[in-house]
Structures are given as structure tokens and as C-alpha cells.
C-alpha positions as CSV (number, residue, x, y, z in Angstrom):
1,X,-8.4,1.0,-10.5
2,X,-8.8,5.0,-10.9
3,X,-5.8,5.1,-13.2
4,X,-2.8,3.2,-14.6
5,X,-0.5,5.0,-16.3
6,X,3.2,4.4,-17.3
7,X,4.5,6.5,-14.2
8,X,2.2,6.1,-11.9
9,X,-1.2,3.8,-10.3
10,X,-4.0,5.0,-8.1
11,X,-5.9,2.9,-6.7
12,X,-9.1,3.2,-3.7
13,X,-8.9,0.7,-1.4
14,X,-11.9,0.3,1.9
15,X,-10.8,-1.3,4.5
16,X,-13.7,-1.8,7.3
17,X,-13.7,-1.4,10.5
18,X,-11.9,-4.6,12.2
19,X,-10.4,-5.4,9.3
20,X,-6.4,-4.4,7.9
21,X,-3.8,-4.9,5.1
22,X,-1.9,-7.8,5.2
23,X,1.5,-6.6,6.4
24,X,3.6,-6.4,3.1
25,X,6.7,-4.5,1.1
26,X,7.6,-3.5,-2.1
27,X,11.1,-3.3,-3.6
28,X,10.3,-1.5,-6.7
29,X,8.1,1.1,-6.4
30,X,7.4,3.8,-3.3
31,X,3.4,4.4,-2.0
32,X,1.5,7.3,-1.0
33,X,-1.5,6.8,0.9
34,X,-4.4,9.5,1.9
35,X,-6.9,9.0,4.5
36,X,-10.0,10.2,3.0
37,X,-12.6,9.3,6.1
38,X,-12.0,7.2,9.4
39,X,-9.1,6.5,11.0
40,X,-6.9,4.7,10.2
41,X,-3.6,2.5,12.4
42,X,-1.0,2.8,9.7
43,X,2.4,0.8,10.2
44,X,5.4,1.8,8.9
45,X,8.1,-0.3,9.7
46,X,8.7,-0.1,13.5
47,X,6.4,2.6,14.0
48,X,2.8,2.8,14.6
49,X,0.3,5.7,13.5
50,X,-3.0,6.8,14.5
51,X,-4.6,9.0,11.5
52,X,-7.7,10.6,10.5
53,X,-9.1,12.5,7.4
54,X,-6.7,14.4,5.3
55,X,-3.3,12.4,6.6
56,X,-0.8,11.9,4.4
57,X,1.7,8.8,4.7
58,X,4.5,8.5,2.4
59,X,6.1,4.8,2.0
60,X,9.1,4.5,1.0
61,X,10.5,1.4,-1.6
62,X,11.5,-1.9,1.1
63,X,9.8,-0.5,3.9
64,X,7.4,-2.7,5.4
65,X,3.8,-1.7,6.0
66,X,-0.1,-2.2,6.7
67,X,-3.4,-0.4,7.6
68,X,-5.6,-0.7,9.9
């Protein structure tokens, strides 16, 4: 963990190449994810995202969603 504060949590995850996110939700909080390097298949509900360096995805609370 980079930091855990009262308002907020970052957090670096790797995921390899091959590998992904187990496909998950979260009713209490919203995520932000940046791409630092790679690309990366993001789902978002329905919708499927290819993504490289310097993407932005914005999750919001109850959404379902993985990486890939």
C-alpha cells in the first residue's frame, strides 16, 4: 500500500501479461485506475477497453469491473 488515509487508498497493483483481475464490484466506494505502462483490457460493465500509458478509467460505486 502507497497510502491509506481516512479519505482515500492508493494502492500499485502488476498484473502480467496473461494474467487479469478477478471480475468484481464494490458498493461502497468508487476507483480510479491509471495505466502507467502496457496495455491494458479494462472492463467496465458491458463495455470493453483497450488502453495504454497515461489512460485514465474512472469506476464508479456497483459497477462491475476487471483488468486485463
Amino acid at each position: 500500500m502507497l497510502e491509506d488515509e481516512p479519505t482515500h487508498k492508493v494502492k500499485r497493483i502488476v498484473v502480467n501479461q496473461g494474467q487479469r483481475l478477478s471480475l468484481q464490484t464494490h458498493e461502497k466506494r468508487d476507483e480510479m485506475w491509471y495505466i502507467l505502462e502496457g496495455t491494458a483490457l479494462v472492463t467496465t460493465g458491458d463495455h470493453n477497453d483497450l488502453l495504454g500509458p497515461s489512460s485514465v478509467v474512472k469506476i464508479p460505486r456497483g459497477v462491475k469491473h476487471r483488468i486485463k
